[in-house]
C-alpha positions as CSV (number, residue, x, y, z in Angstrom):
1,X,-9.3,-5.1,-27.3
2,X,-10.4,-7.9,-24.9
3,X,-8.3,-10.0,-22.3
4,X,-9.0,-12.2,-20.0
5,X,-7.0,-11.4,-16.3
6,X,-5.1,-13.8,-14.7
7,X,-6.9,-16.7,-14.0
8,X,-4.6,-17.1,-10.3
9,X,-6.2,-14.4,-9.2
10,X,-9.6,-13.8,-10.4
11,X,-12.4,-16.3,-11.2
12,X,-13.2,-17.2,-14.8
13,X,-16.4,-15.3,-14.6
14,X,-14.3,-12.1,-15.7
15,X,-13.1,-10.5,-18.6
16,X,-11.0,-7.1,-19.1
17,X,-11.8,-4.3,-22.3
18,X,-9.6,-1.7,-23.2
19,X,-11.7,1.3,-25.2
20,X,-9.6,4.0,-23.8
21,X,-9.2,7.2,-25.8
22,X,-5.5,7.1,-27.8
23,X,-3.0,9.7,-27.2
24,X,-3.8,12.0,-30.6
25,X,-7.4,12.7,-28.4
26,X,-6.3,12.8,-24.9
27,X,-3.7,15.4,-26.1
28,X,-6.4,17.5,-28.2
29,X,-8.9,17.9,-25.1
30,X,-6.1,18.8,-22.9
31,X,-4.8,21.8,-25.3
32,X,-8.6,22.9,-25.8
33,X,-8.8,23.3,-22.1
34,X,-5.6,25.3,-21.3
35,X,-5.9,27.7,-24.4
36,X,-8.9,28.8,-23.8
37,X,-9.8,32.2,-22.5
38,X,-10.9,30.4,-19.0
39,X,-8.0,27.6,-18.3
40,X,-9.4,24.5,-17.5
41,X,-8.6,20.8,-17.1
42,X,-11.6,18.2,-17.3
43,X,-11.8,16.4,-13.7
44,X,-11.5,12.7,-15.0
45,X,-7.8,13.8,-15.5
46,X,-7.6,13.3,-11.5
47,X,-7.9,9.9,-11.8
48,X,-4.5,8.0,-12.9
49,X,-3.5,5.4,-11.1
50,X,-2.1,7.4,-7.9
51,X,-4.5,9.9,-8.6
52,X,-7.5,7.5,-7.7
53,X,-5.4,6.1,-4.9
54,X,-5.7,9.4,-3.2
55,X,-9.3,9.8,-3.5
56,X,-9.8,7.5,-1.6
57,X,-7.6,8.7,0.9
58,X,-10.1,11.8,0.7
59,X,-12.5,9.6,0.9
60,X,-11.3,8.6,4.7
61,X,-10.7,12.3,5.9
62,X,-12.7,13.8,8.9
63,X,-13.8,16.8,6.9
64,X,-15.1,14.2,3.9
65,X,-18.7,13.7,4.5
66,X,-19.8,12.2,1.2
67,X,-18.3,9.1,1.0
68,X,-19.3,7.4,4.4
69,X,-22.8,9.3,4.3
70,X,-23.5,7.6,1.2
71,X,-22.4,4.3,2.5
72,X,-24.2,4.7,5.8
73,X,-27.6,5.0,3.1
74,X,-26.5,2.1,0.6
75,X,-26.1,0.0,3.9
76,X,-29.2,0.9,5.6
77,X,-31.3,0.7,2.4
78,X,-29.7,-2.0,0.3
79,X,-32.4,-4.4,0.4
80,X,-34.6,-1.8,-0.9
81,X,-32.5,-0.4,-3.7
82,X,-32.1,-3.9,-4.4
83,X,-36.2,-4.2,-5.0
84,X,-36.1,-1.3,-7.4
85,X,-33.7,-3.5,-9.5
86,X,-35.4,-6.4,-10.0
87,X,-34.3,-10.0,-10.6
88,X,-31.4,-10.7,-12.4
89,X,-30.1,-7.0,-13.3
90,X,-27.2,-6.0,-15.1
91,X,-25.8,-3.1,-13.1
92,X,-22.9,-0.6,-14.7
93,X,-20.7,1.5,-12.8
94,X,-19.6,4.3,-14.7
95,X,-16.4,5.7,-12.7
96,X,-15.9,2.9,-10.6
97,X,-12.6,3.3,-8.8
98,X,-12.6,0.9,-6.2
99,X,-15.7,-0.8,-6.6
100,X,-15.7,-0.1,-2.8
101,X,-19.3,1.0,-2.6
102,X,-21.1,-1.5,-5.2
103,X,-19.5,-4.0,-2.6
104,X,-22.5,-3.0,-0.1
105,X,-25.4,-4.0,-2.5
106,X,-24.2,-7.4,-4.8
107,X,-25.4,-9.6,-2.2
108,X,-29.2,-7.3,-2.1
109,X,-29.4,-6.9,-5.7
110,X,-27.4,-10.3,-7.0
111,X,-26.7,-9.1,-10.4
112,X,-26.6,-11.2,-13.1
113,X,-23.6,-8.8,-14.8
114,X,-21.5,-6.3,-13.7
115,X,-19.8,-3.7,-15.5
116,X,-17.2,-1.9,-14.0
117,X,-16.2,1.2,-16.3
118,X,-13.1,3.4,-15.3
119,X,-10.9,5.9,-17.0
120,X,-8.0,4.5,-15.4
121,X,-7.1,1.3,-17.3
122,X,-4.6,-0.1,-14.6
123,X,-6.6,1.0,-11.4
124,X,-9.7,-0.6,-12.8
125,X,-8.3,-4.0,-13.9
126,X,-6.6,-4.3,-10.5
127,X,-10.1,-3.4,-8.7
128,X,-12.3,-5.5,-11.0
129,X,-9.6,-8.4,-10.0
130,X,-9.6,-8.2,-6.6
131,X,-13.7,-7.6,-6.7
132,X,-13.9,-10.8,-8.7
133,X,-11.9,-12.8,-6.3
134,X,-14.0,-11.7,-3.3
135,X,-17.6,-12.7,-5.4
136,X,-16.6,-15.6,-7.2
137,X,-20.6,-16.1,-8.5
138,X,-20.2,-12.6,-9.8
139,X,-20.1,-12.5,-14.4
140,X,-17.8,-9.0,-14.3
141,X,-17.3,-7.4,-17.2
142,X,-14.3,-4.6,-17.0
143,X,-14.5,-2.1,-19.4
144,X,-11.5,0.9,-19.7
145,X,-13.1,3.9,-21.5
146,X,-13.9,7.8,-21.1
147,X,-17.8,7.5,-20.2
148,X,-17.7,10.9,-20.8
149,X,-19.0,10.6,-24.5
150,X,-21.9,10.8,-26.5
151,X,-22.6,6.9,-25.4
152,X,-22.4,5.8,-21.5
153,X,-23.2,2.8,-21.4
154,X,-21.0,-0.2,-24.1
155,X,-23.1,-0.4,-27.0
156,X,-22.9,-4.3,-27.2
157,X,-24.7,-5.0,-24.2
158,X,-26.6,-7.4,-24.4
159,X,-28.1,-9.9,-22.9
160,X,-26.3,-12.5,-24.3
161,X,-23.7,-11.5,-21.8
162,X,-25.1,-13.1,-18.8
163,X,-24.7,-16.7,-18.7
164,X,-27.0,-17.3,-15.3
165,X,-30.2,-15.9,-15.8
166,X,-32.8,-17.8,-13.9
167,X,-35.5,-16.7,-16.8
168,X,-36.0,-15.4,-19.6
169,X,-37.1,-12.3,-19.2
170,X,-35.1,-9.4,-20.0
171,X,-33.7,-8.2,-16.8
172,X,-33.5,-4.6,-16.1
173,X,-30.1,-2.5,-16.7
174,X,-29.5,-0.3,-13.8
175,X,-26.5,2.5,-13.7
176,X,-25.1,3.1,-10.6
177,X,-23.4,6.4,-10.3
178,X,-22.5,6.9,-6.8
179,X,-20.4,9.5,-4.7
180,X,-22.4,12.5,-6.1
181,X,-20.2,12.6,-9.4
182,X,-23.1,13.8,-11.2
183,X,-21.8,16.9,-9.2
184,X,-18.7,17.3,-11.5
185,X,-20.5,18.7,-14.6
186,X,-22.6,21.9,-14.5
187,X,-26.7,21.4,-14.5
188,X,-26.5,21.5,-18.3
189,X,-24.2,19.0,-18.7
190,X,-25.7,16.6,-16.2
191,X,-28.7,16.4,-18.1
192,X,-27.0,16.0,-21.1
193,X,-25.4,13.2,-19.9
194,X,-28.3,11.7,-18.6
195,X,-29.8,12.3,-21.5
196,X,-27.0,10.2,-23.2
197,X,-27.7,7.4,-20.5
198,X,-31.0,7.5,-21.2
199,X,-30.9,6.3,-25.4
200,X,-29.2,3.2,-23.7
201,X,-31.8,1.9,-21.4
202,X,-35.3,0.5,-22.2
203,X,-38.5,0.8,-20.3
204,X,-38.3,0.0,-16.7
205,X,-34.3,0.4,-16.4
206,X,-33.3,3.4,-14.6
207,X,-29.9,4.6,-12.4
208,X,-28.9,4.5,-8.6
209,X,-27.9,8.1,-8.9
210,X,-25.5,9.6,-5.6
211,X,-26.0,13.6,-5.1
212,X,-24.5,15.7,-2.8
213,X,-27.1,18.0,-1.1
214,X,-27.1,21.3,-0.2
215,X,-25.9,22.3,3.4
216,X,-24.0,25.2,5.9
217,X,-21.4,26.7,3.9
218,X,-18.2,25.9,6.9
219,X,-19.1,22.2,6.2
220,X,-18.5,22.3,2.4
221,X,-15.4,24.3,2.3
222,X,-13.6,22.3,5.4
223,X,-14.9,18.9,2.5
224,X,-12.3,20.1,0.2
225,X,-9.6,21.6,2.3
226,X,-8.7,19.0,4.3
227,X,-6.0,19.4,7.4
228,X,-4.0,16.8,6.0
229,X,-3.8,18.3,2.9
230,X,-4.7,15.0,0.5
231,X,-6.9,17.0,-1.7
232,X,-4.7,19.8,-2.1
233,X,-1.8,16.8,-3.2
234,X,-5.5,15.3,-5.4
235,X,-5.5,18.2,-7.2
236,X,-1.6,19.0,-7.5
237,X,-1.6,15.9,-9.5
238,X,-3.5,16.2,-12.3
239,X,-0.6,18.1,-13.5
240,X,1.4,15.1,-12.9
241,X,-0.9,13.1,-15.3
242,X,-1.0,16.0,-17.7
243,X,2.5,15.9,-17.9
244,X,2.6,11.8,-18.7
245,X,0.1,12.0,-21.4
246,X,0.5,15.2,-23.2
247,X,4.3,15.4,-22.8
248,X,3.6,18.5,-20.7
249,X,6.6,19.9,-18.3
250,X,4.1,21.5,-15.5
251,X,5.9,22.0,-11.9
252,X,3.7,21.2,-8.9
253,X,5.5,23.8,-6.5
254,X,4.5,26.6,-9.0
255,X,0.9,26.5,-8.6
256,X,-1.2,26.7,-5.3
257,X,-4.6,24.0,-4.4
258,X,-7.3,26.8,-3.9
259,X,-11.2,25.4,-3.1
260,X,-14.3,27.2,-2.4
261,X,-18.4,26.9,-2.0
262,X,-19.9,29.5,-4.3
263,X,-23.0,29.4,-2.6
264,X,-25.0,31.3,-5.1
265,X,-23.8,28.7,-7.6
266,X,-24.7,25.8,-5.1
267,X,-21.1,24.5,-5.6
268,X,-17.8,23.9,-4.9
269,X,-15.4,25.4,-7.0
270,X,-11.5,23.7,-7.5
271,X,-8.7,25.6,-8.8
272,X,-5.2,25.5,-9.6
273,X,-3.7,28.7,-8.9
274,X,-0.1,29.9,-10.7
275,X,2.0,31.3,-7.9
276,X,4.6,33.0,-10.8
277,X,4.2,34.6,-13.9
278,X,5.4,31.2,-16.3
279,X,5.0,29.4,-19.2
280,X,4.6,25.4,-19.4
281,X,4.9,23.3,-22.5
282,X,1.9,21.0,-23.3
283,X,1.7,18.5,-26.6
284,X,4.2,20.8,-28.2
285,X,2.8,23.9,-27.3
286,X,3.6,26.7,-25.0
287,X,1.2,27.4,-22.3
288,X,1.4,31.4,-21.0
289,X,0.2,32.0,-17.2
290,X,0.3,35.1,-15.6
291,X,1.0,35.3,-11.7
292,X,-2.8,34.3,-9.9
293,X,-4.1,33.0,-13.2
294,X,-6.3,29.9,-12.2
295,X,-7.1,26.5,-13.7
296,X,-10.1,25.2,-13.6
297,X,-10.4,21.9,-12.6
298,X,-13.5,20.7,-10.8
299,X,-17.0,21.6,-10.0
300,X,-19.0,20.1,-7.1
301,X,-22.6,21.3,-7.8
302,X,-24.9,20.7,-4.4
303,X,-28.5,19.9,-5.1
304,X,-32.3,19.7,-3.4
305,X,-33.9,17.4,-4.0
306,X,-37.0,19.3,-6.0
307,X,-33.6,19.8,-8.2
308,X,-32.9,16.3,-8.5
309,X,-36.8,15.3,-9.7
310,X,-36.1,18.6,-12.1
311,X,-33.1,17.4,-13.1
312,X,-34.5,13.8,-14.0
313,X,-37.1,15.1,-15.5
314,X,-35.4,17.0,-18.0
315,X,-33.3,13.9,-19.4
316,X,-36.6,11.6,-20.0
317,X,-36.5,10.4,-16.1
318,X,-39.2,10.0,-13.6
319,X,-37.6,10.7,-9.7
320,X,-38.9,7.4,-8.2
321,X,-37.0,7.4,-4.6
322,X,-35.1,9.0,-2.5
323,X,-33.0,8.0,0.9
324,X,-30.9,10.5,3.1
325,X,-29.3,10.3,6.4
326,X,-30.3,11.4,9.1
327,X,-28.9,15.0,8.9
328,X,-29.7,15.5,5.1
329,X,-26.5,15.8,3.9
330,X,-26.5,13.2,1.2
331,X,-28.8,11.3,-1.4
332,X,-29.2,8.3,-2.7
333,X,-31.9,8.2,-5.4
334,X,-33.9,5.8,-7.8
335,X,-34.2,7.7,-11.4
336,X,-36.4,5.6,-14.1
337,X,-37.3,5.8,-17.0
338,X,-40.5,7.3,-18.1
């Protein structure tokens, strides 16, 4: 389904693609998750509309390095970064929230398209609106979906899409996956989903790939356990959105927010912890927990950055660049590929 947002508020240059997954699926993964042996919830189910709207309050904590570390590079570097995309490239933004951080390269890189890709169907048209309106000589393309697939990137991108190219040339296709979401899925399943990236892209395209790196233990936990208490409320409400699209009754005062840094994992581990012996219905179905049974519901894998270049590697990538800060914390990282 395609529509075109409201023309009051966004330039012409925009359009707005629903591919969402329907109820029938969401419901399915959900109950896969919760009756297996290790309870678990797939992350993306953090991001609902008020659900995204607090990570970015996260995002503004003390404790949360990532965010402005990563920005702090983009800034510092954009004209480079920009260079490594080329002329005219068509940049996609899987998990795009706010579009806050591809905000500090358009005017480096000048992209000829821009897709926006976001789980959340309301958050991302209101961000891709408001984006629009701020870059008026910016071709967006909003696209609704669960990247999380076998294919990333839309299959019907082409470049037929732009409308401004200066040449003819095929321009290259960069992915920008910022904010160390990579980080999410276990080693395995990041180069899996490269991998998946990968079939999409021809010679010479590549990702702007984020990634968290490793660091003291004290400054990891304090990440996810903020004194305000937004990430515990972050992950508290992934039962709310469980509960709106699986017809689930979950109770956010019977479980507890519980965080850690396994650091012979290299990651952060997120849990949901039941604070009573209880049962919840989901899609029809009754959900047992016993009292301290947890729910899995995030990883935050940390990485060097020989792991990143192994990590490339393995999904048909060639490490090109990589910036930090000063202090090493954070990565941002040009991936090509081979």
């Amino acid at each position: 389904m395609t529509a075109t947002l409201n023309a009051e508020t966004v330039n012409k240059n925009i359009t707005y693609e629903d591919q969402s997954s329907n109820r029938s699926q969401v419901c399915e993964e959900i109950l896969v998750g919760l009756t297996s042996s290790f309870k678990y919830i797939e992350p993306k189910y953090f991001y609902d509309e008020y659900g995204s709207g607090l990570f970015e309050k996260i995002t503004k904590t003390d404790e949360y390095y990532p965010t402005r570390t990563e920005k702090s590079i983009l800034n510092k570097y954009a004209s480079e970064i920009a260079s490594a995309c080329g002329e005219n490239a068509i940049v996609v933004e899987p998990g795009c929230g706010s579009c806050e951080k591809i905000r500090l390269l358009l005017d480096a890189i000048r992209p000829s398209l821009y897709v926006p890709m976001d789980i959340s169907a309301d958050y991302l048209q209101a961000s891709a609106a408001t984006l629009s309106a701020e870059y008026p000589w910016l071709t967006v393309r909003a696209v609704a979906a669960d990247f999380s697939g076998e294919r990333i990137i839309p299959h019907d991108l082409h470049v037929d899409d732009v409308s401004s190219l200066k040449n003819s040339s095929k321009p290259q296709t960069m992915v920008f996956y910022p904010g160390s979401t990579i980080g999410n899925m276990t080693p395995y399943q990041a180069s899996d989903f490269l991998t998946s990236i990968r079939t999409s892209l021809s010679s010479g395209d590549g990702i702007i790939l984020g990634v968290d790196l490793i660091k003291p233990d004290g400054i990891l936990n304090a990440a996810y356990n903020d004194r305000e208490g937004i990430t515990a409320q972050f992950n508290l409400n992934i039962l709310s959105h469980i509960n709106r699209v699986a017809s689930a009754d979950f109770k956010h005062d019977t479980f507890l927010h519980h965080a850690f840094y396994n650091s012979m994992a290299e990651r952060i581990e997120m849990y949901l912890v039941s604070k009573a012996e209880q049962w919840a219905e989901v899609a029809g179905e009754l959900i047992y927990f016993e009292k301290g049974e947890m729910i899995h519901t995030e990883y935050s894998h940390k990485y060097s950055l020989e792991g990143i270049g192994e990590l490339a590697q393995s999904a048909g990538f060639k490490l090109e660049q990589s910036w930090t800060d000063d202090q090493d914390y954070f990565s941002v990282n040009i991936l090509r590929v081979v």
